[in-house]
C-alpha positions in Angstrom: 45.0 13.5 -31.4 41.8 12.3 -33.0 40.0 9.2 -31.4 40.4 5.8 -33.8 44.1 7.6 -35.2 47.6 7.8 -34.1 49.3 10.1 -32.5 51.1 12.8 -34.8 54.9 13.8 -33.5 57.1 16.0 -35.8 59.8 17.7 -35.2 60.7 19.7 -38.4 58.6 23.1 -37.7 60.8 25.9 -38.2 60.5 29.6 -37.5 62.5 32.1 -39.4 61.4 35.4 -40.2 58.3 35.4 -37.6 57.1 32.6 -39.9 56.1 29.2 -38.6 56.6 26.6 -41.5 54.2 23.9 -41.1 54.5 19.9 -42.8 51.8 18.6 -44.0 50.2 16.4 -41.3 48.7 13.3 -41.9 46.8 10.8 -39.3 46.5 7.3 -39.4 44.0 5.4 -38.6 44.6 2.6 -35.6 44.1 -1.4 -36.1 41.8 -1.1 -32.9 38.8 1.3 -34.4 36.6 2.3 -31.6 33.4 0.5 -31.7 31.4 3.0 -29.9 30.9 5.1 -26.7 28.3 3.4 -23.6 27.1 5.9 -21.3 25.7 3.9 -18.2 23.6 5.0 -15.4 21.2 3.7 -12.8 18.8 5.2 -10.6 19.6 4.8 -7.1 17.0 3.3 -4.9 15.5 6.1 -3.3 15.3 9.8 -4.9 14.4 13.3 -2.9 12.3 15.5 -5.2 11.0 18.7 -3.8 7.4 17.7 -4.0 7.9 13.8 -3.1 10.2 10.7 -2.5 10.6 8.1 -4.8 11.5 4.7 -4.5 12.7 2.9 -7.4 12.1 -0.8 -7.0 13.0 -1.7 -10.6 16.5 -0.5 -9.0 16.9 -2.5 -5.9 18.1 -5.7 -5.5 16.9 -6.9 -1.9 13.6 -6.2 -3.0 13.3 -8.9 -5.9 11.3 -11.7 -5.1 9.7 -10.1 -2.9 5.8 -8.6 -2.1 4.6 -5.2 -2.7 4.0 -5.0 1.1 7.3 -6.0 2.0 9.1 -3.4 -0.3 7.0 -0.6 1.5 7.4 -1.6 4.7 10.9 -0.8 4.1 10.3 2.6 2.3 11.0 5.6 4.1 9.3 6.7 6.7 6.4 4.1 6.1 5.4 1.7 9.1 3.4 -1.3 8.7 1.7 -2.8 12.1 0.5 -6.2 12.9 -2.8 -5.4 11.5 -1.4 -4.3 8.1 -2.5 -0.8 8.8 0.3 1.2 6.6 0.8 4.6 8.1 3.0 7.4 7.2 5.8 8.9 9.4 4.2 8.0 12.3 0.8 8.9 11.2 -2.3 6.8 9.6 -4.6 8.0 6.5 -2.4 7.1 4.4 -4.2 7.5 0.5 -2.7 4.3 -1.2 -2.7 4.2 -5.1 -1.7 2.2 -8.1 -1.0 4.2 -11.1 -3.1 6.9 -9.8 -6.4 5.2 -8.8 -7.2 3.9 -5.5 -8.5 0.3 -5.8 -11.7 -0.1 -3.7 -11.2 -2.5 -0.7 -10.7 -2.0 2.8 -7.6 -1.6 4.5 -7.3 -5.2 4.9 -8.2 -6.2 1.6 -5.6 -4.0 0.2 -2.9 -5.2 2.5 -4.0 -8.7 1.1 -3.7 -7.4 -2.1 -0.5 -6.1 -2.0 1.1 -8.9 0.1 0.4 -11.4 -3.1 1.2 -8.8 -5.8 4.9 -9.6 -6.7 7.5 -6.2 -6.9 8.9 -7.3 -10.1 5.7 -5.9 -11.5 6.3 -2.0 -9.9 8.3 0.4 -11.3 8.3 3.0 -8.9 6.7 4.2 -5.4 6.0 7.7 -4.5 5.8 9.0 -1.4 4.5 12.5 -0.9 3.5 13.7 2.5 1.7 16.8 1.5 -0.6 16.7 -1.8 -1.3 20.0 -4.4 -5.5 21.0 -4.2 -4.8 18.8 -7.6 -5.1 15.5 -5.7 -8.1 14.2 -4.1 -8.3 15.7 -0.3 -8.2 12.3 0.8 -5.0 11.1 2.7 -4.5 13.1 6.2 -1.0 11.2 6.0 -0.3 12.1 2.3 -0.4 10.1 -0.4 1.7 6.8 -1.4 1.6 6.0 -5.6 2.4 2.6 -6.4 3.7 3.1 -10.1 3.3 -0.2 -12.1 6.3 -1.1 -15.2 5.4 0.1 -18.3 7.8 -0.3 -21.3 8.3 3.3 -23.3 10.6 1.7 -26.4 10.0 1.9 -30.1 8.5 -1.5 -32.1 7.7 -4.5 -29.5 9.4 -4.7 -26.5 8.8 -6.6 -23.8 10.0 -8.6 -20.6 9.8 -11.8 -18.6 10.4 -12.3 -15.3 10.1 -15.1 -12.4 11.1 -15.4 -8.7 11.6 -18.0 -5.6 11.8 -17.3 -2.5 12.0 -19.1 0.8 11.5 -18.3 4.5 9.4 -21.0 6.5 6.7 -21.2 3.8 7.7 -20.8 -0.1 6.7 -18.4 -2.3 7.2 -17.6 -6.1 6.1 -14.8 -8.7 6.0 -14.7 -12.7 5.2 -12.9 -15.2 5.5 -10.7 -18.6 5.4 -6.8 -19.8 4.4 -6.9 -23.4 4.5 -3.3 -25.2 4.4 -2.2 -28.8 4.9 0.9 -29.8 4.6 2.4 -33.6 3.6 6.1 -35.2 0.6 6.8 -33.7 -0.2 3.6 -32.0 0.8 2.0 -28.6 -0.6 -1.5 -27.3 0.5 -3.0 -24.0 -0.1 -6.2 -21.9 1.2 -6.9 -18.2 0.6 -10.2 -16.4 1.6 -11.0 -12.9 1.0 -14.5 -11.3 1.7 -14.8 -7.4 1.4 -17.6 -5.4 3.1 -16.9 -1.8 2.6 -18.6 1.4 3.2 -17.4 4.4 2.1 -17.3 8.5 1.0 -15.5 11.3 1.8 -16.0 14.5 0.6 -13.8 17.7 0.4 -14.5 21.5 -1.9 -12.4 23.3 -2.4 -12.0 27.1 -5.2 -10.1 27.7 -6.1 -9.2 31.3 -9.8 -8.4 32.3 -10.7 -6.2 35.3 -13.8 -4.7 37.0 -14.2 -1.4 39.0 -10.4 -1.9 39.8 -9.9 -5.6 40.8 -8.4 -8.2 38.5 -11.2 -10.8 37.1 -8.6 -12.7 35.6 -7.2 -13.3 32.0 -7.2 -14.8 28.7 -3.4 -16.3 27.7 -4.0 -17.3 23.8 -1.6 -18.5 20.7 -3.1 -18.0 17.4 -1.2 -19.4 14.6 -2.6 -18.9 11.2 -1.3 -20.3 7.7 -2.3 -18.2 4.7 -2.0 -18.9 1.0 -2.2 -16.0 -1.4 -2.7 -16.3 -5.5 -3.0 -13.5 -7.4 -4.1 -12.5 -11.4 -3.1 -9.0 -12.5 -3.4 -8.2 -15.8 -3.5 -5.0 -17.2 -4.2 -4.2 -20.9 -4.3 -0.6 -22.9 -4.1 1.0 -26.1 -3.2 4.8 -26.9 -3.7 6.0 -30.0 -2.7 9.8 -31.4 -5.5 11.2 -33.5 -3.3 14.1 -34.3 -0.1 15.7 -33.2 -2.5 17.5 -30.5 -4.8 15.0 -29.9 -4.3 11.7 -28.0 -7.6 8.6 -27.3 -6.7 5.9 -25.1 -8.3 3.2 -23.0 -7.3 1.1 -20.2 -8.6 -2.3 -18.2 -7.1 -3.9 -14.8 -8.4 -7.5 -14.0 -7.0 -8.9 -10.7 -8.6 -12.4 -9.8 -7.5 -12.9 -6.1 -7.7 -16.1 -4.0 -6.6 -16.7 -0.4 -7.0 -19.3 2.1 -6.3 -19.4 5.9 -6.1 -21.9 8.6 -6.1 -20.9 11.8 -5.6 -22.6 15.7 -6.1 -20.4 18.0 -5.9 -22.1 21.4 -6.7 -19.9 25.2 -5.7 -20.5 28.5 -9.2 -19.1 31.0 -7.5 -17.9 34.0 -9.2 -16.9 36.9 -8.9 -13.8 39.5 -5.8 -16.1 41.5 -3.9 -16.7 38.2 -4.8 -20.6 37.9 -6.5 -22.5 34.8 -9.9 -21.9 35.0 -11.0 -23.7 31.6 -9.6 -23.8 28.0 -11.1 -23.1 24.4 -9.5 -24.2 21.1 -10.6 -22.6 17.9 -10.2 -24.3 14.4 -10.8 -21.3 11.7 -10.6 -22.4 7.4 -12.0 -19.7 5.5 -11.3 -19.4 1.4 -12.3 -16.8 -0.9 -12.1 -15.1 -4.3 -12.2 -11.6 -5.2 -12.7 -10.5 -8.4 -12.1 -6.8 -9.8 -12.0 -5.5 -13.1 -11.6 -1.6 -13.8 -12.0 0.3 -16.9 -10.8 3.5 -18.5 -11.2 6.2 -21.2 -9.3 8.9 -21.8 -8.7 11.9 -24.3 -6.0 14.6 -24.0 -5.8 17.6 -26.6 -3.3 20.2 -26.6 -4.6 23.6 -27.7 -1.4 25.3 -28.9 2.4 25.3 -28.2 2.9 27.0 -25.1 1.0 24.0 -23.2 -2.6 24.5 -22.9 -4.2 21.4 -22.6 -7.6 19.6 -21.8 -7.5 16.1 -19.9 -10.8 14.0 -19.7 -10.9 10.8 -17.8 -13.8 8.3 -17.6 -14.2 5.5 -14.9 -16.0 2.1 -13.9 -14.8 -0.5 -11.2 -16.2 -3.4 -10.0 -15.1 -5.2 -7.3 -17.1 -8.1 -6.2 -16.2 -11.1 -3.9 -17.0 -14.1 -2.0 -15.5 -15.8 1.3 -16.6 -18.8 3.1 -15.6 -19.2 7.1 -16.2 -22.3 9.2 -15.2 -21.9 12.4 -15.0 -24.8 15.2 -15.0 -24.3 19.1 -13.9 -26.9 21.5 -14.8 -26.3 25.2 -12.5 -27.8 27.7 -11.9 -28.4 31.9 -8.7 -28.0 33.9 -8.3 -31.3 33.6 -8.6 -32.0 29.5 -12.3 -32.9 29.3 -14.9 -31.7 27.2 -16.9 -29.3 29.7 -20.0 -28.7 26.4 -20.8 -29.1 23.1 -18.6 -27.6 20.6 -19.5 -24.2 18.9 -19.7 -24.6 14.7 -20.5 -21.1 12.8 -20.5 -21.2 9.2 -20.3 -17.7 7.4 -20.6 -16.8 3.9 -19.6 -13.4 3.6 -20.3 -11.5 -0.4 -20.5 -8.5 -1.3 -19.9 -6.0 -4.5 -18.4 -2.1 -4.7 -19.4 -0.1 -7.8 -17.5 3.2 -8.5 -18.2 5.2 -11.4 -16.1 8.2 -12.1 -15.6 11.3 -14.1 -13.5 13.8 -14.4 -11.9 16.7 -16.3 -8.5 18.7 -15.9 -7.2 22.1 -17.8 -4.5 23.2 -17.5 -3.7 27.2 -19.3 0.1 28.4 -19.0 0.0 32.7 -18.7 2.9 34.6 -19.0 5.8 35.3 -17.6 6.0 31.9 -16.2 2.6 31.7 -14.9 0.7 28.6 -15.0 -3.6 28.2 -14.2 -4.8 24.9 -13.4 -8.5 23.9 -13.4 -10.9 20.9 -13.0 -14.2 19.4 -11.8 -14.8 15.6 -10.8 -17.8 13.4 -9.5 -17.7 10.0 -8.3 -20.5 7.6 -7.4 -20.1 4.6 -5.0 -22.4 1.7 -4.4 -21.2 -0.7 -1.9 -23.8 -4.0 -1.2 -22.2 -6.5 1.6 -24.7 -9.3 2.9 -22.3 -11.8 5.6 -24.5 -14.1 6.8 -23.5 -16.6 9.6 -25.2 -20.0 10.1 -25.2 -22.2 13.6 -24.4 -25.4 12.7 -24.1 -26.8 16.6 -26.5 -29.2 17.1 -26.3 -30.6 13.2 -29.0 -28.0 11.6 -27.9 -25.2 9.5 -29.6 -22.1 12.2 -29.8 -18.4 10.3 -27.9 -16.5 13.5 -29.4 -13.1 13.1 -27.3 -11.4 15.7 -24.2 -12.1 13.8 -25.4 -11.8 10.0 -25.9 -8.4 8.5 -26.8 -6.7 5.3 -25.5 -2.9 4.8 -26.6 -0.7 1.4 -24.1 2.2 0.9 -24.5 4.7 -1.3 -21.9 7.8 -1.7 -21.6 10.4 -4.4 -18.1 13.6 -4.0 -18.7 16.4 -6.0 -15.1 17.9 -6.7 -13.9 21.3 -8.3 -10.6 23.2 -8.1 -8.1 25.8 -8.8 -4.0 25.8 -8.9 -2.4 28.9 -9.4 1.6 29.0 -9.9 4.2 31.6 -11.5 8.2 31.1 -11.0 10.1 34.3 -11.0 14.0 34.1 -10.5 14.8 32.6 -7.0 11.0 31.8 -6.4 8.2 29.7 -7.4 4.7 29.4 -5.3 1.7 27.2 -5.8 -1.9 28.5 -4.4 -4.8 26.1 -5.0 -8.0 26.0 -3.0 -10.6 22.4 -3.5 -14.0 22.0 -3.1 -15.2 18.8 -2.2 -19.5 18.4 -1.6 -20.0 14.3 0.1 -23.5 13.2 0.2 -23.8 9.8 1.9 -26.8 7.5 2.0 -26.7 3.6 4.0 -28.8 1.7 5.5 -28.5 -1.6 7.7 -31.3 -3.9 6.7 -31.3 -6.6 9.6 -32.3 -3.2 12.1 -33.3 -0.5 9.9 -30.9 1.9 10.9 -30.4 4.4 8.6 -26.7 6.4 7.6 -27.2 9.7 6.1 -24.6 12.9 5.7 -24.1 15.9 3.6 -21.4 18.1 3.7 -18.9 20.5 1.8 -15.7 21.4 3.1 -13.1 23.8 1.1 -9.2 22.2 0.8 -6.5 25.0 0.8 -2.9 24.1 0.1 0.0 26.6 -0.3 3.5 25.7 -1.4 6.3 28.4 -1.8 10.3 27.2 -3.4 13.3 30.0 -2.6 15.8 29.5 -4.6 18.7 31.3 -2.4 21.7 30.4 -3.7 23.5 27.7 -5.7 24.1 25.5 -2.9 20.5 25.9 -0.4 16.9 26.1 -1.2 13.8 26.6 1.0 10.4 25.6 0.5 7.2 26.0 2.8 3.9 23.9 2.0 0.7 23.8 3.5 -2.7 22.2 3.0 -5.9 20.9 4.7 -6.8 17.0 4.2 -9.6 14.9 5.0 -9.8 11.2 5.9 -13.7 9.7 5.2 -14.5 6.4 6.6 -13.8 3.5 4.7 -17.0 1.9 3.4 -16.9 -0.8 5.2 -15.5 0.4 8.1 -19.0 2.0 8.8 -20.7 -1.8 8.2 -21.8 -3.2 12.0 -21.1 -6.5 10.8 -19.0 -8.8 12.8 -16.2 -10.6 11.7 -15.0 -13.7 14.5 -11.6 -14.6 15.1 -12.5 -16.8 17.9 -15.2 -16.4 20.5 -13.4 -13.8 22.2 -12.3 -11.5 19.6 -14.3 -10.5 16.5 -14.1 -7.6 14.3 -16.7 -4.9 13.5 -17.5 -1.8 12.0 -18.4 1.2 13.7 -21.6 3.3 11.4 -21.2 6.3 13.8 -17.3 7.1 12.6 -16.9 10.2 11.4 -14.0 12.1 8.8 -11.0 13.3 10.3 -9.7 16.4 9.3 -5.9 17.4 9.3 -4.0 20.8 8.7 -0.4 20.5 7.7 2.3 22.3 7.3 6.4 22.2 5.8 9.1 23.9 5.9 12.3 22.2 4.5 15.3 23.1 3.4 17.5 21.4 0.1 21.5 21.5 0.5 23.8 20.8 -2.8 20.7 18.7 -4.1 22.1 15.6 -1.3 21.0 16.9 2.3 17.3 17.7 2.3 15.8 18.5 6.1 12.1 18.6 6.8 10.0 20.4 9.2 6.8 19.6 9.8 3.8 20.3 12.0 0.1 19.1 11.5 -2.8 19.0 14.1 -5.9 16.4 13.2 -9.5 16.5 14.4 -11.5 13.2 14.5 -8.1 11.2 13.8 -9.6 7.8 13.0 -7.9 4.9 14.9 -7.9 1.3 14.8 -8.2 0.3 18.5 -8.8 -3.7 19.8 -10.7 -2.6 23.4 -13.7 -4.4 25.5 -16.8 -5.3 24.8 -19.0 -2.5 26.7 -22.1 -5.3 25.9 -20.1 -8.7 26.8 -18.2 -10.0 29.3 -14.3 -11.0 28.3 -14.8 -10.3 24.8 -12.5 -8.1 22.9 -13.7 -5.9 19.4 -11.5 -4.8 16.7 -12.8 -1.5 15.0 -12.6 2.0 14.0 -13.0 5.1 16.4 -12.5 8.9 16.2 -10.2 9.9 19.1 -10.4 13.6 19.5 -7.0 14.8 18.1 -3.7 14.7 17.7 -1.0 16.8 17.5 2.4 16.1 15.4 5.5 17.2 15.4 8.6 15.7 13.4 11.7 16.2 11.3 13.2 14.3 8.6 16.2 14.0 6.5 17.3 12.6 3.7 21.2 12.2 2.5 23.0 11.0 -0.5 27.0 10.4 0.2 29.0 9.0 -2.5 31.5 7.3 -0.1 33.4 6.5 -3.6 33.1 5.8 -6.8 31.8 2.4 -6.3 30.3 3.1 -2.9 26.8 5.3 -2.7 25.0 5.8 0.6 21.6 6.9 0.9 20.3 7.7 4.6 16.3 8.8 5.5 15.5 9.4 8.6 12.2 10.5 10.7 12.3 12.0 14.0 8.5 12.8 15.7 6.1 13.2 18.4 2.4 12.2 17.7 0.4 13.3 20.6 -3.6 11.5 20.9 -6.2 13.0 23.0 -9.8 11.2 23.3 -11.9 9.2 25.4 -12.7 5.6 24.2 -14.0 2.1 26.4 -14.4 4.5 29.4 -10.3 5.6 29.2 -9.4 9.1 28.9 -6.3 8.8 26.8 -4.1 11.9 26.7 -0.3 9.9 25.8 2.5 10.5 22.8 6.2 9.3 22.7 9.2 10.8 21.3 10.4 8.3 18.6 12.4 7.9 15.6 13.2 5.6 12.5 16.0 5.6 10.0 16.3 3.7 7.0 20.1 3.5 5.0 20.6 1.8 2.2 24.6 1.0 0.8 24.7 0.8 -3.2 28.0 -1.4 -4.4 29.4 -1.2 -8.2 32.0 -3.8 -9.0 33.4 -4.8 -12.1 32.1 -6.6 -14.7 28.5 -5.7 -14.3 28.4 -7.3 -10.9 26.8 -4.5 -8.2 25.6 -5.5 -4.0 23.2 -3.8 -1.9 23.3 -4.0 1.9 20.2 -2.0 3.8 19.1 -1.6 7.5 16.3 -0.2 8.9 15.3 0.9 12.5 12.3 1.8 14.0 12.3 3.1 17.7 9.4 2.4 20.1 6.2 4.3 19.4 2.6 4.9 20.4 0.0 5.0 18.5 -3.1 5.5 20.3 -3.8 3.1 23.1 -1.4 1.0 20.8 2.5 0.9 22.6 4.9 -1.3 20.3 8.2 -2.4 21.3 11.3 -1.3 18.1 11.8 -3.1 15.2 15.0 -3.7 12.7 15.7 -5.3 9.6 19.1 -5.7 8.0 18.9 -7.5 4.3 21.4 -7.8 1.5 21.6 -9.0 -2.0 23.9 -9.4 -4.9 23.0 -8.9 -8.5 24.7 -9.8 -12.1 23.8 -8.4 -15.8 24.2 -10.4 -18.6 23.5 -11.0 -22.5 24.6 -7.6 -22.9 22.0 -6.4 -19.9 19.2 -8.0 -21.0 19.3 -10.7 -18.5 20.0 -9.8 -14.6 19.7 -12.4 -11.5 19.5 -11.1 -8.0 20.3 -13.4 -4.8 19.0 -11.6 -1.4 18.3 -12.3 2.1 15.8 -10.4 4.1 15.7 -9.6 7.5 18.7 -11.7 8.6 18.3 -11.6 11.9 14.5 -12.0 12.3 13.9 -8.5 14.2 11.6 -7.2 12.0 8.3 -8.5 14.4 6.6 -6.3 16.3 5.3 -6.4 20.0 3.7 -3.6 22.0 0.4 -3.5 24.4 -2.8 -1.7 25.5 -4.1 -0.4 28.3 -8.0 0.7 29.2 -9.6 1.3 32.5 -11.1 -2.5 32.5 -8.7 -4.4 30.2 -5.1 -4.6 29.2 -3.6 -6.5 26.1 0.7 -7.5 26.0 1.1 -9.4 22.5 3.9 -10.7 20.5 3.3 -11.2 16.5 5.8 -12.9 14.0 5.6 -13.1 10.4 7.6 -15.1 7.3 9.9 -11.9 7.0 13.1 -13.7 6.9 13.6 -14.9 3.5 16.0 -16.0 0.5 15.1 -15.2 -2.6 15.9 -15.9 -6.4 15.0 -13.2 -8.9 15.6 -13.7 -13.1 14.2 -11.0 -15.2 15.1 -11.7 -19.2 14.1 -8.3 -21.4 13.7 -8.5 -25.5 13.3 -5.9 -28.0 14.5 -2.8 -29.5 16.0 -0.8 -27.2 15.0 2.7 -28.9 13.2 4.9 -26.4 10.5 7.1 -27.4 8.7 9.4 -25.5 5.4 8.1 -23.5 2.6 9.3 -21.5 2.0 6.9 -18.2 -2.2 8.1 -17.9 -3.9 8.1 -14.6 -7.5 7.9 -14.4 -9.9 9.6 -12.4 -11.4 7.1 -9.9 -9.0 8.0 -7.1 -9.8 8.2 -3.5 -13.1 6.6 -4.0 -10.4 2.9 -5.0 -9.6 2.6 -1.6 -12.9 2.8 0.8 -14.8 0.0 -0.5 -15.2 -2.5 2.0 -13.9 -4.4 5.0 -13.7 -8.2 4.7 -10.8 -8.9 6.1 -10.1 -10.9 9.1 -8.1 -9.7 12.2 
C-alpha cells in the first residue's frame, strides 16, 4: 500500500515450474489525497536536565496572567517568605538573573520588580543549584535564570498578548514580541506593560521582656495597598559579519512605578496584659525607578571543530526616586489624643552604575576534550542620599539621625579555567575561579569609612557515569560566595511605623558555602539528589530588638555563624496515559543555624519537606487542563519559624486559528492557603505574625502570534554584567 492510493488485491499469481508469474500492478490514486503529515509536541512544564531544572512558563497554563513572582514561588524547590526574600531548597543566596545578567537592586527592589513584570513575557526559568567555575561565584544557593521570549523564525514574526486577572484587587498585563530575521540580519523588539494591584496584610504581636520578666507587648495590624506599573522594553540587533563572525548589541529599559498606602494601627499593652495606649500610622509613599542597560557583543569561531572567542561589553544604570510621608497619631485608653502627631517626610534617591567586561574562549582538544577560558572585571558605583524631614510642628526640620548619604565603590577582578573530556560511560568537568573584590564606601553624615580587599579561589568538580542504559550517576562540587548586597551595607533607616524600621548593617560580611551532589538519573524520568553543603557567615534577614531603643524592632542583615544542610530531592515524570502526564518534584532537608545575634545564642534546624506536582491533560480538539498543588512543610529559618503552606490551582486552555491564537482560564490558590505565619524568639523579645497576600486569583490570558512559521537557528546572547545586577541597593520598605 502506498499512502494517497488504493489498496492492490489480485489473485491471478501463478507458480509453475518454480516460476512466480507476476500481473502488471497498477495503483490508484484515492479521491481523499493526503494533505500533509503534523507532528505536534509540547514541552511539559518542568524538565530535569543533568546540570539544571527548567521551567517552561510559555507551557503552563495556571501561570498566565500571572507575575513573575508568583510563577516562582511555585517552581521547584523555590520558597518565597513574607519579606519576598526568594531562597532555594530551603536555603537563601539565591543569584537571580534575567537572560544572564543580574539587574542591580536590592532584594526588595527585585521582588518589586518581578511582582509587576507579567509571565507572558518569560520563556523559560532555570534552576541550577550548583554553578560550573564558568558562572560568577555569586549564589551560595545556586543560581535561578529568568529566560525572557524571544522569537527564532525566518522573515517577521511576532506576537501579542494581554491578560486580566482578579483576586481582591485587579490586575492586567500586555504586550508584543516583534522579531525579524533575514540572511545575516536579526532585529527584535519586546514590550511588556503591567499594571497590577494588590495588598498586604500582617498582624504582628510582639512581646517585649527585660532580664526575664514580661514588660508588656505591641498587638499591631498593618494593611497596606500597593499598585505596581511596569515598562520593559527590550530592543537588539545581531548581525553576521561572516559565516564565523557574529556583532550584536542589546538595550533593556524598565520604567517602574509603585505606590503604597499603608494603616498600620498598635495596641500598647502593658506588663498585666491591659491597653496601655494606642498609635495609628498613616504611610503613602510613590516612586519611580528608572533603568536602562546596554550591551555589545562579538563572537568569532576560529575553525570547524568549535573554537571560539566570546566578548561582551556592559553599562547599567539604575537610578530612582521615592517620596514617603508618614503620619503618627498618639492615643489614651480611652480614645483621646494623648500628644501631637508625628509627620516625617522622606525623599529617598539614589543611582547604581555598573560597568562590565568580559571575555570567554572556549578550545575543543581531542578525543573529546574540551578547554574553557576567560577573564572579567566589573566596576560598581552605588550613590544613595534618603533624607528625612520633621514636619511636626508645621516647619520642614532636616532630621539628621534618620537621613543618610552612603558612597559605594566596588571593583571583582575575575579569571578562570574549565576543563572537560567525555570518554565512553564518563564525562567530568574540573574548573577552578579566581575572584580579587576590592571595596571602597563611606557614610558621609559620620564619616565612617568601608574598605576590603580580598581574593578567594572557587573550585567546582562535576563527574557523569554513564552505567547502563537505564541509570546514570553524577557527583558535583563547588565553593560559592554570597557578598553583601550594596545596600544592604547602607545604615540608613527605612520606617514602617515608629516601632519598626528597616536598616542596613556596614559590618556584614560574605558568606561562603561548600557544596556538594551526588544524584542519580533512572530511565531519564526518576532523577534523586543528594546533597550536602556547610556555609560560613550565612547572611540572614532577622527582625530583632533595638539593643539602642526601647520597644523598637529593626529589620536587617546579619552573619549568623553557620549552617549546615542536608537534603534530598526527586524529580518524576509518569505518563499516567496518553492524555494524562504527571510531573512530581520534591525536596526533603535539614538546614541547621548556629550564631549569636540580639544577645541569643541560636543553635535550632527542623526536619522539613515540600513537594510540588503538576497534572498535564490533552483532550481533543486542541483543548488541554492543568491541575497543580504544592506543599510546603513547616520550616526554620534562622530565628524565623513559619507555620506550612499549600496552594492548589487549575486552568483550562484552547488553541485556535490554526494555533496561532490560544486563551487560558485559571484559578490560583483556590483555597487561600498559600499565606504564611511563623514567629521569633530572642532572649528580650518574641514576635507571632500572620501575613496574607492577593494570591487567590482568576485570570484571563489571550496571546495572538503572526508570521512565518519557518524556524532558523538563533543564538539567545548573555552579557557579562552578572552578579554585580543584583547587589545594587536597598530601597525597599518592610
Amino acid at each position: 500500500m502506498l499512502l494517497g492510493h488504493e489498496t492492490f488485491n489480485s489473485d491471478l499469481f501463478t507458480v509453475a515450474d518454480n516460476t512466480i508469474a507476476i500481473p502488471e500492478i497498477k495503483l490508484h490514486e484515492t479521491e481523499s489525497k493526503l494533505k500533509g503529515v503534523t507532528v505536534s509536541a509540547q514541552k511539559p512544564f518542568i524538565e530535569v536536565h543533568a546540570d539544571k531544572l527548567v521551567v517552561n512558563v510559555e507551557n503552563s497554563i495556571v501561570s498566565a496572567g500571572n507575575s513573575v513572582m508568583d510563577v516562582l514561588a511555585k517552581s521547584p524547590g523555590v520558597s518565597v517568605d513574607q519579606n519576598d526574600n526568594i531562597s532555594l531548597k530551603g536555603k537563601q543566596g539565591v543569584n537571580v538573573m534575567i537572560d544572564g545578567r543580574i539587574v542591580p537592586v536590592s532584594a526588595a527592589d527585585l521582588a518589586n520588580m518581578l511582582k509587576s513584570m507579567p509571565s507572558n513575557s518569560v520563556d523559560k526559568i532555570e534552576i541550577i543549584s550548583n554553578p560550573s567555575a564558568r558562572y560568577d561565584a555569586a549564589g551560595t544557593a545556586g543560581i535561578i535564570n529568568i529566560k525572557t521570549k524571544k522569537d527564532n523564525k525566518t522573515g517577521l514574526n511576532g506576537s501579542l498578548n494581554g491578560s486580566y486577572a482578579q483576586g481582591v484587587y485587579l490586575k492586567d498585563n500586555g504586550g508584543f514580541n516583534l522579531n525579524y530575521r533575514k540572511n545575516k540580519l536579526n532585529v527584535y523588539l519586546n514590550y511588556n506593560l503591567s499594571d497590577r494591584n494588590g495588598f498586604s496584610h500582617v498582624d504582628w504581636n510582639r512581646k517585649y521582656y527585660a532580664s526575664g520578666s514580661y514588660t508588656g507587648s505591641f498587638v499591631q495590624d498593618n494593611y497596606t495597598t500597593v499598585h505596581f506599573r511596569n515598562n520593559l522594553a527590550t530592543t537588539g540587533v545581531d548581525y553576521n559579519l561572516s559565516s564565523r563572525t557574529s556583532i550584536g548589541g542589546a538595550i533593556t529599559a524598565d520604567n517602574f512605578y509603585m505606590s503604597t498606602r499603608g494603616y498600620y494601627f498598635a495596641n500598647v499593652m502593658d506588663p498585666t496584659d491591659h491597653l496601655q495606649s494606642t498609635f495609628a500610622t498613616h504611610n503613602t509613599s510613590a516612586g519611580n525607578w528608572n533603568n536602562y542597560a546596554p550591551n555589545l557583543h562579538l563572537k568569532h569561531t576560529f575553525d570547524s571543530a568549535g573554537k571560539e572567542l566570546t566578548i561582551d561589553a556592559d553599562y547599567a544604570r539604575y537610578w530612582n526616586r521615592n517620596y514617603q510621608d508618614f503620619t503618627t497619631n498618639y492615643y489614651s485608653p480611652g480614645g483621646t489624643e494623648s500628644q501631637p502627631a508625628y509627620i516625617l517626610h522622606g525623599d529617598i534617591s539614589g543611582i547604581t552604575q555598573i560597568r562590565s567586561f568580559k571575555a570567554d574562549y572556549v578550545n575543543p582538544l581531542k578525543s573529546g576534550a574540551r578547554l574553557e577560558a576567560g577573564i572579567k572585571s566589573s566596576f560598581v558605583t552605588a550613590d544613595n542620599q534618603p533624607q528625612f524631614f520633621d514636619r511636626s510642628s508645621g516647619s520642614n526640620l532636616y532630621d539628621s539621625t534618620k537621613s543618610n548619604h552612603f558612597i559605594y565603590n566596588e571593583n571583582i577582578n575575575a579569571a578562570y579555567v574549565n576543563a572537560n573530556k567525555e570518554w565512553k560511560k564518563f564525562s567530568a568537568q574540573f574548573g577552578l575561579r579566581a575572584e580579587q573584590t576590592i571595596v571602597t564606601g563611606r557614610e558621609e553624615t559620620t564619616g565612617q569609612p568601608l574598605e576590603r580587599n580580598y581574593t578567594r579561589l572557587f573550585p567546582s568538580l562535576a563527574v557523569q557515569n554513564h552505567i547502563n542504559a537505564n541509570n546514570d550517576l553524577g557527583v558535583t562540587v563547588s565553593r560559592r560566595i554570597e557578598r553583601p548586597g550594596y545596600d544592604d551595607l547602607n545604615p540608613y533607616k527605612f520606617f514602617v511605623d515608629p516601632s519598626t524600621y528597616k536598616a542596613g548593617n556596614p559590618y556584614l560580611n560574605p558568606a561562603l558555602t561548600y557544596s556538594g551532589e551526588l544524584s542519580h538519573v533512572y530511565k531519564q524520568r526518576l532523577i534523586t539528589t543528594l546533597a550536602y553543603s556547610v556555609t560560613n557567615n550565612v547572611i540572614t534577614e532577622v527582625i530583632k530588638p533595638s539593643t539602642t531603643a526601647n520597644r523598637v524592632t529593626i529589620q536587617t542583615k546579619d552573619n549568623l555563624a553557620t549552617m549546615n544542610y542536608f537534603g534530598i530531592s526527586g524529580s518524576y515524570t509518569i505518563p499516567i496515559f496518553k492524555w494524562w502526564t504527571n510531573i512530581t518534584n520534591g525536596n526533603a532537608y535539614y538546614a541547621q543555624y548556629r550564631g549569636n545575634l540580639a544577645n541569643t545564642n541560636l543553635n535550632a534546624g527542623k526536619p522539613t519537606f515540600d513537594i510540588n506536582t503538576s497534572n498535564k491533560f490533552t483532550m481533543p480538539k486542541d483543548w488541554s487542563a492543568e491541575l497543580t498543588v504544592f506543599y510546603q512543610a513547616a520550616q526554620v529559618y534562622g530565628f524565623l519559624n513559619l507555620t506550612p503552606i499549600s496552594m492548589f490551582n487549575v486552568g483550562i486552555q484552547k488553541n485556535l486559528l490554526d494555533k496561532r491564537m490560544t486563551i487560558r482560564l485559571n484559578a490560583n490558590d483556590i483555597f487561600y492557603k498559600g499565606n504564611e505565619s511563623g514567629s521569633s524568639f530572642f532572649t528580650n523579645y518574641t514576635e507571632y505574625f500572620t501575613a496574607l497576600h492577593d494570591t487567590r486569583q482568576a485570570s484571563i490570558s489571550v496571546t495572538y502570534r503572526f508570521g512565518k512559521k519557518t524556524v532558523a537557528p538563533v543564538r539567545r546572547h548573555s552579557g557579562g554584567a552578572e552578579e554585580e545586577k543584583k547587589r545594587a541597593g536597598d530601597k525597599g520598605g518592610a
